[in-house]
C-alpha positions in Angstrom: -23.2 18.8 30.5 -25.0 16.5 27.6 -26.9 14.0 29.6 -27.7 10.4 28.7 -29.3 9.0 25.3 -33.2 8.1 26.3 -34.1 4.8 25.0 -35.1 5.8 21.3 -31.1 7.0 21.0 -32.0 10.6 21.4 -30.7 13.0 23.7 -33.5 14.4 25.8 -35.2 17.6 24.5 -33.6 20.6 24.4 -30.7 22.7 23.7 -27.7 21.5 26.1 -24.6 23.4 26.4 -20.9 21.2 26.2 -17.5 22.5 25.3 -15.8 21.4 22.2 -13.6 18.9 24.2 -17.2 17.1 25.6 -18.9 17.0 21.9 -15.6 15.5 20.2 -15.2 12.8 23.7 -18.8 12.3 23.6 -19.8 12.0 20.2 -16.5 12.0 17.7 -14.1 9.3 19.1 -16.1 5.7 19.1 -16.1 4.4 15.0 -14.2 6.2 12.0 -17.2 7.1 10.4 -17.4 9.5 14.1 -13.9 10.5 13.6 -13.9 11.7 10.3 -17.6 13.8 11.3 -15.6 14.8 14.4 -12.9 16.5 11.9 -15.7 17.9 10.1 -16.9 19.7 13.3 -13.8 20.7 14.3 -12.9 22.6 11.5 -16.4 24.1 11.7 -16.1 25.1 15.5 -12.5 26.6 14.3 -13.6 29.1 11.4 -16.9 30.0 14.0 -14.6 31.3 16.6 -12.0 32.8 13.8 -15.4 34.8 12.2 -16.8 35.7 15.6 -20.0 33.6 15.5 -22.3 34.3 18.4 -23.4 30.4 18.8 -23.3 26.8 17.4 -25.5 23.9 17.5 -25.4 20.6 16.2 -27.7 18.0 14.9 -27.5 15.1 12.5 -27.6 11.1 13.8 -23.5 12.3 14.9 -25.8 13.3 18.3 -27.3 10.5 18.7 -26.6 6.8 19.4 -26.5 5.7 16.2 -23.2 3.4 16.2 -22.9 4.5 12.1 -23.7 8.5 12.3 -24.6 9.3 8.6 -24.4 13.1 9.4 -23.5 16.1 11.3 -26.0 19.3 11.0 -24.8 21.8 12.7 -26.1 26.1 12.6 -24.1 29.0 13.1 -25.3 32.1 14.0 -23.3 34.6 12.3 -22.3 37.8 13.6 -23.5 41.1 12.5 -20.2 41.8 10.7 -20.1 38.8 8.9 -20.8 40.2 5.7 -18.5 42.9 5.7 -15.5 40.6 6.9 -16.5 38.2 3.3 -16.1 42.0 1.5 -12.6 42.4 3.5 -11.6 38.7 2.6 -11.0 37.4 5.8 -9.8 34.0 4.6 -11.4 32.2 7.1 -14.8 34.5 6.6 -14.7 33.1 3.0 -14.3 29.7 3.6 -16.9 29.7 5.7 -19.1 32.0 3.3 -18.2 29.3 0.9 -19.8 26.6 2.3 -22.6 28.0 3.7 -23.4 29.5 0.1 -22.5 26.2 -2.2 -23.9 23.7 0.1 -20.7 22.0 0.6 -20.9 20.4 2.9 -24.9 20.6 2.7 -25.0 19.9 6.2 -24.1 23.8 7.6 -26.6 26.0 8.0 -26.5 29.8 9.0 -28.4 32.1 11.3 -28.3 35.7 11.3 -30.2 36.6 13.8 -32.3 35.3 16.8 -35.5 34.5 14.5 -33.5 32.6 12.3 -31.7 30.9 15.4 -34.9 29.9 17.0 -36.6 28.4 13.2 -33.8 26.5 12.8 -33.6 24.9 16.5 -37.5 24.9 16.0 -36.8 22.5 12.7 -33.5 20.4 13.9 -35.8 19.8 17.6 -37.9 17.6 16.0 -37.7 13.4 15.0 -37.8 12.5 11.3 -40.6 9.9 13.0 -44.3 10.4 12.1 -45.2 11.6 15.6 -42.3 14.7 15.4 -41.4 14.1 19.0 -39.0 16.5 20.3 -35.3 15.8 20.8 -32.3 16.9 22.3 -29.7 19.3 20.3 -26.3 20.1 21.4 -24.3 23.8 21.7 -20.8 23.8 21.2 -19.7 26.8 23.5 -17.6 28.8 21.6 
């Protein structure tokens, strides 16, 4: 369950755990600007589950109160295979691949493995704010 913003906007710290039907109801259906980020994700959740990702969380001002999200960060943590299903081309292993190796969108990152998991919820758990407060992060269960 994603529980309320805190009074900054944030979610409270931590990683919490929603199905894909919560994010998009909960974040993805208030302004166009959330819709059009809420397509975004979608498609994103989509090739994660086609590819056999082990986990996705998200990020960006699309988690937070912001009435006008400029963004939607999101990691995927790729499973050990992943490589070899690119070399196979696996269409929807090549899109992905795509993206995560152009940049386009800049806003997906990959993990492949737990290290990498934990640096990148370790950098996305933090404010932008001078103080680097932490904040709250959201799993799409996949």
């Amino acid at each position: 369950m994603i529980p309320a913003f805190l009074e900054d906007g944030y979610l409270p710290a931590g990683l919490h755990i929603a199905g894909e039907v919560d994010v998009i109801v909960r974040f993805g259906s208030a302004t166009l600007k959330r819709r059009l980020l809420a397509l975004r994700l979608m498609r994103w959740i989509e090739l994660c589950r086609q590819v056999g990702a082990k986990r996705l969380f998200l990020d960006g001002s699309f988690v937070t109160a912001k009435p006008d999200p400029q963004d939607l960060d999101a990691v995927v943590w790729l499973n050990i295979d992943f490589a070899a299903r690119v070399e196979r081309g696996e269409m929807a292993a090549v899109e992905l691949n795509m993206m995560l190796t152009t940049r386009q969108p800049e806003e997906i990152f990959a993990a492949e493995d737990r290290r990498d998991w934990e640096e990148w919820l370790e950098f996305f758990g933090r404010t932008r704010e001078a103080d680097r407060r932490r904040k709250g992060l959201v799993e799409v269960q996949l």
